[in-house]
C-alpha positions in Angstrom: -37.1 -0.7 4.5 -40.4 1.4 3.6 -42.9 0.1 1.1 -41.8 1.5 -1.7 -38.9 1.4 -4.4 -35.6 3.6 -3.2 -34.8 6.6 -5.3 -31.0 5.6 -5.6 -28.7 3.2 -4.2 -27.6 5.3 -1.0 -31.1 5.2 0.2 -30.7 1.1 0.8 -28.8 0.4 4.1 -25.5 -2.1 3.4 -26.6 -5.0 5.2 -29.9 -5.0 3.6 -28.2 -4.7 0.0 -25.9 -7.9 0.9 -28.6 -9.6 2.7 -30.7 -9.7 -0.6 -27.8 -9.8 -2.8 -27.0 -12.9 -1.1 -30.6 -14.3 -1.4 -30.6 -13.5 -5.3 -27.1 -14.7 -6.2 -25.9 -11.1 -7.5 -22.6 -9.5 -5.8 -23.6 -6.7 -3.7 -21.8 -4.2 -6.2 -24.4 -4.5 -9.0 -26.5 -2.4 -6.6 -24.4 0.8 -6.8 -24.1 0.1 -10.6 -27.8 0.0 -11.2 -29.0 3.1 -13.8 -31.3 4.5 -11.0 -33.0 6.8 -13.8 -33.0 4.8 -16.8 -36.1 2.7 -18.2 -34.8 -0.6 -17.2 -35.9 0.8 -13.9 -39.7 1.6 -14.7 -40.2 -1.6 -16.3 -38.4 -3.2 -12.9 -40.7 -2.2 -10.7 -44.0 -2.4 -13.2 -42.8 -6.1 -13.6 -42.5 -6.3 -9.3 -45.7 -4.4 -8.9 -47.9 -6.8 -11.4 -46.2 -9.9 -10.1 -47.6 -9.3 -6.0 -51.0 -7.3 -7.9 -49.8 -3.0 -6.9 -49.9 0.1 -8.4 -48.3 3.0 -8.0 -50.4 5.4 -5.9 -52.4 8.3 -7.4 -53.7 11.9 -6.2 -57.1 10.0 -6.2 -55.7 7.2 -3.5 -53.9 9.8 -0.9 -57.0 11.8 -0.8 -59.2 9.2 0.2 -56.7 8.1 2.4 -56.9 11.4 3.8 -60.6 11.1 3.9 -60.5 8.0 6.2 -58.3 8.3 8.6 -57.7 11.7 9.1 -54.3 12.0 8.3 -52.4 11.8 4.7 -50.1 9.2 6.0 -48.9 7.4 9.2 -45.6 9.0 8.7 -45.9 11.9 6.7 -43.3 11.5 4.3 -44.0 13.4 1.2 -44.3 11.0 -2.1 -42.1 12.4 -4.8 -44.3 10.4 -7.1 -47.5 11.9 -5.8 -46.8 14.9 -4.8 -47.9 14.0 -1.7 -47.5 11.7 1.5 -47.3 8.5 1.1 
């Protein structure tokens, strides 16, 4: 797993989806049901975000990441949120 929300259900590997289906008491299934695009999502992950204190990245964040290290990212996966790396 990366540190960031998956785009849709494929992305998650099975064992990870039952391992925390498991922990949360939720069949496995609900996973591949979840609306992916919907806003039940973007409130989702606001609600994880504000509950361990992130934010999504901005254009203002990956630059000065840039800035510092030298490089965008340590993997340099573009952020389809961003734009960018992440």
């Amino acid at each position: 797993m990366e540190a960031r929300f998956p785009e849709d259900a494929g992305e998650t590997p099975g064992p990870t989806v039952s391992y925390v289906a498991q922990q949360v008491e939720v069949p496995a299934e609900e996973w591949a049901a979840y609306d992916w695009a919907g806003r039940a999502i973007k409130r989702h992950r606001m609600e994880i975000r504000g509950a361990f204190g992130f934010r999504e990245c901005t254009e203002e964040d990956l630059a000065g990441r840039s800035r510092r290290s030298g490089s965008p990212t340590p993997t340099g996966v573009p952020c389809p949120r961003c734009s960018g790396p992440t």
